[in-house]
N, C-alpha and C positions, 0 to 999 in steps of 0.2 A: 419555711421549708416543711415537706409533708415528711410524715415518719410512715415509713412503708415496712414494719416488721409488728411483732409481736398483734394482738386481740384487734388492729386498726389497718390489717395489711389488707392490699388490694389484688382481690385474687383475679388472676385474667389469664388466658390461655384455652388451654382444652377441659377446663371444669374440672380438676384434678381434686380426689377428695374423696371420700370413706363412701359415697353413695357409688358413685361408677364405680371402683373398685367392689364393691359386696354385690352389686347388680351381677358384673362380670360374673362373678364368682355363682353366686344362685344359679343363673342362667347356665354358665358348662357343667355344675353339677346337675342341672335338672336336663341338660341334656344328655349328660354321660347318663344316668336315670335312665332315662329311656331307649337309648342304644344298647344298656346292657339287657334291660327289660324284650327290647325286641329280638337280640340276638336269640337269648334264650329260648322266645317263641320258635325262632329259625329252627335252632339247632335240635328240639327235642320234639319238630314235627315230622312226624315217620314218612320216608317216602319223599321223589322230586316233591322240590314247590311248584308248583302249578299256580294260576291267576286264582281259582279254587281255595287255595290254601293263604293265599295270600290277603285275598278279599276278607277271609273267615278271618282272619288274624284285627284286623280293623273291623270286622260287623260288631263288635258291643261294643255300645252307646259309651262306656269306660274311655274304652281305648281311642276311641276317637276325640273324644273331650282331652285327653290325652296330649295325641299326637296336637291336638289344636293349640293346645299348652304350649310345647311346644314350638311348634311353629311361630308362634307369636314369641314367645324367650329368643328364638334363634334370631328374628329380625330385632327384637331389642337391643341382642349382644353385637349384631353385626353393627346396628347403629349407633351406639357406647364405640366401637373402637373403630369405624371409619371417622365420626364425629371426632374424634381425638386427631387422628392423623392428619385430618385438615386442617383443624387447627393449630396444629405442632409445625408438618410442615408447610403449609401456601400461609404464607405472614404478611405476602409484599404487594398482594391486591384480595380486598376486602368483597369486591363482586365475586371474584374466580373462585374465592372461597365458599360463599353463600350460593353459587350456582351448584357446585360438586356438592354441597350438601342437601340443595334442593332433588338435586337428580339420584341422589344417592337415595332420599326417603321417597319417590316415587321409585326406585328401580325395587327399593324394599317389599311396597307396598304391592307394586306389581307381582312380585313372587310371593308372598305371603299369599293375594289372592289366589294367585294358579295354584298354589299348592295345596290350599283349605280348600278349593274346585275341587282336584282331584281327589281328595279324601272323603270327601260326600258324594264322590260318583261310585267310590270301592261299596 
């Protein structure tokens, strides 16, 4: 008989464990970071925003590497907690599961692109 507790348990599920957990966590703070970072630009620029003001907000090389931060944390975090859900709930076919997370890190990656696009076109 195997012994499945204590220093010899067999961990299996959605990778539950002090890594995905502190990841999450990095990641919404480094996103709240920069939400409040941007708000402030918003709020304490005189005058409508215009594409002008908007563009100027992203032109130093900072804020861009920044936002590109970012960007990449936000598709990490979304991939940590869609990767959990499929493995929590689709348990009763092991294809259906690996296709939703196939398509999940392409749909990621596809936005991730568009999004670094846009941000090198401000």
């Amino acid at each position: 008989m195997s012994v499945n507790y204590g220093s010899k348990r067999l961990v299996v599920g959605a990778h539950y464990g002090l890594r995905d957990w502190l990841s999450q966590r990095i990641t919404a703070a480094l996103m709240a970071l920069f939400t409040i970072l941007l708000l402030a630009q918003v709020i304490f620029t005189k005058g409508p925003i215009g594409y002008d003001q908007w563009a100027g907000i992203f032109s130093a090389q900072w804020m861009k590497v920044l936002t590109f931060t970012v960007i990449i944390a936000l598709a990490y975090h979304v991939w940590v907690g869609m990767r959990d859900i499929w493995m929590d709930y689709v348990t009763s076919r092991v294809w259906l599961r690996l296709s939703l997370q196939v398509a999940t890190i392409v749909w990621l990656i596809a936005c991730a692109g568009w999004a670094i696009q846009v941000l090198w076109r401000l």
